[in-house]
LODO-457617 format. One record per residue (C-alpha): x, y, z. Coordinates in steps of 0.001 Angstrom, whole numbers, padded with zeros to 6 digits, always signed. Layout:
REM LODO-457617
XYZ
...
REM end
This chain:
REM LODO-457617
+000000+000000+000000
+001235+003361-000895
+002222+005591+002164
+002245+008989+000258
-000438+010709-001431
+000939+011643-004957
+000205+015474-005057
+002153+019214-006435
+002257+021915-004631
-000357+024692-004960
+000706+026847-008041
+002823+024214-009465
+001671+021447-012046
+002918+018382-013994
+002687+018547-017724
+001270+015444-019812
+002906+015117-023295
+000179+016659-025346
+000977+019927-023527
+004615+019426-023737
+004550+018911-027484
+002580+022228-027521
+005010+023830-025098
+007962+022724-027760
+006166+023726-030556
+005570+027299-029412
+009264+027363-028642
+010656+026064-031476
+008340+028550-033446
+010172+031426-031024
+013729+030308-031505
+013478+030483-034737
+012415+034414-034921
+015169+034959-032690
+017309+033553-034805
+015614+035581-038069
+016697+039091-035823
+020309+037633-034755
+019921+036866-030624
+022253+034113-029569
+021153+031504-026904
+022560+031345-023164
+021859+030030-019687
+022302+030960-015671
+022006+028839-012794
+018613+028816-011059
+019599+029386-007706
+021808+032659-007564
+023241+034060-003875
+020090+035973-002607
+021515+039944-002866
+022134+039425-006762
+018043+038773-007289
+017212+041703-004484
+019713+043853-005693
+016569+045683-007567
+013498+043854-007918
+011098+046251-005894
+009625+045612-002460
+006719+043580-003865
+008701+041250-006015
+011382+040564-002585
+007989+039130-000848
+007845+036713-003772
+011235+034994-004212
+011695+031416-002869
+014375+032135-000395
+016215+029772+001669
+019801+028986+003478
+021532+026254+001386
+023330+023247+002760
+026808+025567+003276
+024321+028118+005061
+024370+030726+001769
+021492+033097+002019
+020276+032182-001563
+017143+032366-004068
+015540+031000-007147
+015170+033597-010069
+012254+035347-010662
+012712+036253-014266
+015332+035962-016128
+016185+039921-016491
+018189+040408-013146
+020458+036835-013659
+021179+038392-017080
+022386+041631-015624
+024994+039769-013388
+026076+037403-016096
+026789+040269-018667
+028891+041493-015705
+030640+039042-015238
+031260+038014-019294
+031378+041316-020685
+034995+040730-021622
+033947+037717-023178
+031466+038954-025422
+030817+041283-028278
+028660+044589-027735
+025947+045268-028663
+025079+041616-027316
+021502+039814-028239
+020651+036964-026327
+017801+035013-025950
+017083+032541-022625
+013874+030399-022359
+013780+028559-018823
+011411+028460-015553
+011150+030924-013158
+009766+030888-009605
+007107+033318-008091
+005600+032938-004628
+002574+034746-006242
-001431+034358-006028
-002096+031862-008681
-005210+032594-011226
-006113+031335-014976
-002466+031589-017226
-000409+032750-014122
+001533+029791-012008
+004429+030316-009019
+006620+027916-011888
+006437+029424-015070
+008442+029271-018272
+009628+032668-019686
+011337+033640-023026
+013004+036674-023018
+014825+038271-025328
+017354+041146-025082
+019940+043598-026332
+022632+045224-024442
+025522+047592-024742
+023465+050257-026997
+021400+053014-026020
+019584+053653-029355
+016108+053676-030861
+016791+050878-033318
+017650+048286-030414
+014363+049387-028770
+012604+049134-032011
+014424+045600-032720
+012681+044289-029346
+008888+045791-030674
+009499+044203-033885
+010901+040493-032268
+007919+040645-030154
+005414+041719-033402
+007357+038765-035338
+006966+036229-032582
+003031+037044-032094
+002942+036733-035858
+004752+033298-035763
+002943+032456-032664
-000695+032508-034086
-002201+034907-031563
-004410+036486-034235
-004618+040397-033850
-002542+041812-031149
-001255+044595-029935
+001607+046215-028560
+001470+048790-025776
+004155+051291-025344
+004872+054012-022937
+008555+055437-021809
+009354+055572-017683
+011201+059204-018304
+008088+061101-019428
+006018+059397-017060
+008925+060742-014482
+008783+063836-015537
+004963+064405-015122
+005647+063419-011312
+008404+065826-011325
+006403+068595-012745
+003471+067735-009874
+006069+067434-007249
+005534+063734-006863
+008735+062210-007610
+009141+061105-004156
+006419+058703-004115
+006915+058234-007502
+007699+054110-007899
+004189+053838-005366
+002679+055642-007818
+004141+053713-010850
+003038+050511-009435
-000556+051738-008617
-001277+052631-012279
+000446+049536-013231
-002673+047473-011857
-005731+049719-013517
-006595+047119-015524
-007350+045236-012562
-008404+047701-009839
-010692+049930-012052
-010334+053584-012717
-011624+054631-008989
-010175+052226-007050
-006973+053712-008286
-008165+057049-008059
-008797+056064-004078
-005119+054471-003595
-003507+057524-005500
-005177+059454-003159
-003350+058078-000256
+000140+058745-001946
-000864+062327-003031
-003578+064936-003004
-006747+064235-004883
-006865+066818-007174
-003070+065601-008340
-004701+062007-007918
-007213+063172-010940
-004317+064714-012855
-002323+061096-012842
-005797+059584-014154
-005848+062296-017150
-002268+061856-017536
-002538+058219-018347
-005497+058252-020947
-004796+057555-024349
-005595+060164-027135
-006908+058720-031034
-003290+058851-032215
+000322+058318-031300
+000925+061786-032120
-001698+063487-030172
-001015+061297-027320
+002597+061926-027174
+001741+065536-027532
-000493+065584-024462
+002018+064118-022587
+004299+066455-023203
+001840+068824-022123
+001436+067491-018462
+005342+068003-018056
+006926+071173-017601
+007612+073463-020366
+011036+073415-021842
+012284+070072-019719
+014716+069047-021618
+014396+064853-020353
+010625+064710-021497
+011924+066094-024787
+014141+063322-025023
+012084+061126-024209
+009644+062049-026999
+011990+062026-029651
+013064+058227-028427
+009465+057766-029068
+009002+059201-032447
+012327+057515-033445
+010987+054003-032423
+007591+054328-034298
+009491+055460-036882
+011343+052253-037352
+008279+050081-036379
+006538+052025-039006
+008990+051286-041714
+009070+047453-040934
+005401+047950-041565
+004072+047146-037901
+002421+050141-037107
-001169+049335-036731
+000548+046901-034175
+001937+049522-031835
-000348+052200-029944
+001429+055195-027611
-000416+054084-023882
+000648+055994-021201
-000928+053791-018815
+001645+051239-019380
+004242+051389-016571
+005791+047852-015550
+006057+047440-012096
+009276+046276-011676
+011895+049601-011256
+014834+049355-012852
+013215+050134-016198
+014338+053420-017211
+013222+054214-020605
+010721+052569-023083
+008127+049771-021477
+005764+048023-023842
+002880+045187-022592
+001223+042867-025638
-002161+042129-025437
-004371+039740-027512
-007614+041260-028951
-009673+038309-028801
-008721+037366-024681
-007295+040976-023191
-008773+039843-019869
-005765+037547-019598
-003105+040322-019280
+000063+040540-020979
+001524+038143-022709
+004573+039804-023575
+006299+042711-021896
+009319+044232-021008
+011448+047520-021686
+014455+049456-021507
+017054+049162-018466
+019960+050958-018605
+021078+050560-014906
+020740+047588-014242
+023919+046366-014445
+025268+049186-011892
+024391+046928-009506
+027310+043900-010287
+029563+046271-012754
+031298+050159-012786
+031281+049696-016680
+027973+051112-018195
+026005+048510-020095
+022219+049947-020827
+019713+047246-022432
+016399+046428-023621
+014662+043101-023761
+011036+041770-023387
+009725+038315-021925
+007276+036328-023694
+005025+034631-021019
+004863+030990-022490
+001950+029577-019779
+000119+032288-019836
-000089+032432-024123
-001058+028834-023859
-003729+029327-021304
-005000+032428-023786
-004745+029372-026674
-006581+027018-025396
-009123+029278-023307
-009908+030979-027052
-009913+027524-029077
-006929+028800-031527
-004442+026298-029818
-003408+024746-032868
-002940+020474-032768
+000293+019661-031397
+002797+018393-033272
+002653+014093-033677
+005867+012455-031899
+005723+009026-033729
+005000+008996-037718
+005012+005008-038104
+004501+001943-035424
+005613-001090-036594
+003433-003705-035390
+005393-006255-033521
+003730-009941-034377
+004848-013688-033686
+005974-013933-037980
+009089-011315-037428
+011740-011331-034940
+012509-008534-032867
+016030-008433-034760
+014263-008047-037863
+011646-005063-036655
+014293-003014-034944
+016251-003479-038369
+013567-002023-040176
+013010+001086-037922
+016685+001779-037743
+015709+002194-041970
+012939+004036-041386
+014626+006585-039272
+017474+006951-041407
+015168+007848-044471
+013905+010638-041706
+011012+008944-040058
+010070+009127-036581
+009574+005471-035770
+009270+002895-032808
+008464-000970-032467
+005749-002093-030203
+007426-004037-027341
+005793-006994-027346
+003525-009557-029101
-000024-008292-028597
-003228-008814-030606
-003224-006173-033710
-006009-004060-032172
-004277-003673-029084
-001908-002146-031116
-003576-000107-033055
-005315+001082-029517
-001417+002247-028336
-001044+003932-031942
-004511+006237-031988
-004028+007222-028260
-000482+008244-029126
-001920+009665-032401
+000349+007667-034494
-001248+008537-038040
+000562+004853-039697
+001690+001515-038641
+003502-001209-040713
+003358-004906-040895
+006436-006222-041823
+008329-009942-041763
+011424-008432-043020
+013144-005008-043325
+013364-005097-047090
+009190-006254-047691
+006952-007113-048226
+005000-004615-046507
+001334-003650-045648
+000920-000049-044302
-002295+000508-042101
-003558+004507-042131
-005288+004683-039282
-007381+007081-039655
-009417+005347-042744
-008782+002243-040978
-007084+001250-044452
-004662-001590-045256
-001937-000805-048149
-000069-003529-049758
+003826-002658-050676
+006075-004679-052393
+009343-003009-051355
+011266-000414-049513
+011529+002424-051980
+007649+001736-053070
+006815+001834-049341
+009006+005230-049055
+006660+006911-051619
+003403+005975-049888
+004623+007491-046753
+005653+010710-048161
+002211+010857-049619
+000149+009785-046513
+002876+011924-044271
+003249+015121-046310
+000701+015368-048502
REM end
């Protein structure tokens, strides 16, 4: 009798093989457009010494890191995204590397958060980054990844949300906020969730309500990116010369977005802050039109100080995160999950006529002429067999007393036997069944 109830931990979850094959679908579909805009895979550890993941999170984000003293009694912590490991490994391989550097990491992550539909405390992230350039085009390159990727991805219509941390700074400035200014950040970050008064109400306890109303007409969107960007200029005061730089960043992004013909993708929201603080510059959030209720799905931003915190040597970046779980959940919640990708092409039926020696010689054939292909392991009635294969959604299996034929090829989908005389003539049938 088993003494221990098989269970996960709340926020945590096993993952059967249909959504793994989804899961490596999706990524393969992302490596590949990381790859079209030149980002170079790495890796970090997942446990890092505790004071490189605080360094900078924010207050909130310190309350969710799995924290713990290690068997040598090292205060240490799982990451939390894959932004702040990043930081300290450019630090530490800068000399090893080639600036600007684009990299691209897809791992887990670990957040002590409140669990709800699409968000888990393990969680696979894909992020994708640029440092050692301060320029428009690198923040552009990030949009356009992130348009490309949705593209790839299958969302359907999406869009991306932009917004830049310095004008938003600024405004405070000009209202004489700036010292409650990241409480302030992080209260507008959650509108979409709170509702326009309860953050009216919480603003109100930072700063005075009539200033409370100004941050609410701050943050509202205009019909264009123009008129919006003009407004916000507006709200800052006249002549600062950091909101003016701030607007031309913006202008020279949309410019390149524009010309890669992504426009109609990108919208000027100066609601968008990120709550996280060591963004310093641009901040963009992707929602998908059909399921916005589920939040973003791919966000990030500009960071040039980051890397203060490990190295004297200035290295400014910009990267985003695609939120793998969280896109699935929007999949499959909207029905435009598309089938999963089929791990075995061809069983071969395993049957009393035909050694093992000779089945495993024909699969080793099969897979050399590219063919995903596995025996059945034992002697068992053909339907048994056929049972394994259309669970496993194995589209074809093959009968076979030798590896060189005859043959009959079952499709089991039309429940349809095929008679071939020999290997090649077998190789043409499965091209046609397989690819159409």
């Amino acid at each position: 009798m088993p003494t221990i109830q098989p269970r996960v931990l709340k926020g945590f979850r096993d993952s059967l093989p249909e959504m793994e094959l989804m899961r490596a679908a999706l990524v393969d579909k992302l490596e590949k457009v990381f790859n079209l805009f030149g980002f170079v895979p790495i890796d970090t550890p997942v446990l890092e010494y505790a004071e490189i993941l605080l360094g900078k999170g924010g207050g909130e984000t310190d309350k969710q890191v799995y924290r713990f003293r290690d068997h040598g009694n090292r205060d240490v912590a799982m990451r939390f995204d894959l932004t702040v490991p990043f930081a300290r490994f450019m630090a530490e391989h800068v000399d090893q590397l080639y600036l600007p550097f684009r990299r691209y990491h897809i791992a887990k992550v670990w957040r002590g958060e409140n669990t709800q539909r699409g968000r888990y405390r393990e969680f696979m992230q894909c992020d994708f980054d640029i440092v050692g350039t301060d320029s428009a085009s690198a923040d552009a390159d990030i949009l356009l990844t992130a348009a490309e990727a949705m593209k790839a991805l299958g969302v359907g219509d999406f869009m991306l949300r932009i917004n830049h941390r310095a004008l938003f700074n600024r405004f405070l400035a000009h209202i004489e906020a700036q010292q409650v200014s990241t409480e302030i950040l992080r209260t507008v970050d959650k509108l979409e969730k709170s509702g326009t008064q309860a953050t009216i109400d919480l603003l109100s306890t930072l700063i005075a309500p009539n200033l409370a109303q100004e941050v609410i007409a701050f943050i509202q969107k205009e019909d264009s990116f123009e008129k919006t960007l003009d407004k916000m200029l507006s709200y800052c005061t006249p002549g600062d010369v950091e909101a003016s730089i701030a607007r031309d960043r913006l202008r020279d992004i949309m410019d390149c977005v524009s010309a890669a013909g992504y426009e109609q993708n990108v919208v000027l929201d100066p609601s968008i802050t990120r709550g996280l603080d060591y963004y310093t510059g641009m901040v963009m959030e992707t929602s998908l039109t059909v399921m916005p209720e589920i939040g973003s799905v791919c966000s990030g931003g500009r960071y040039d100080e980051l890397a203060n915190l490990y190295t004297e040597r200035r290295l400014p970046g910009v990267g985003a995160s695609v939120g793998l779980d969280r896109l699935i959940a929007a999949l499959e919640a909207t029905g435009t999950a598309s089938k999963t990708d089929i791990s075995t092409e061809i069983l071969i039926i395993n049957q009393e006529n035909a050694t093992l020696r000779e089945l495993h010689a024909l699969a080793a054939k099969l897979r050399s002429a590219g063919y995903s292909t596995e025996v059945f392991p034992e002697t068992k009635k053909p339907l048994t067999q056929y049972t394994y294969a259309e669970k496993k959604r194995i589209p074809l299996a093959i009968f076979a007393a030798s590896p060189s034929g005859p043959f009959t090829l079952r499709v089991l989908s039309r429940r349809e036997n095929l008679d071939v005389s020999d290997f090649e003539g077998l190789r043409g049938i499965l091209e046609r069944e397989l690819h159409g």
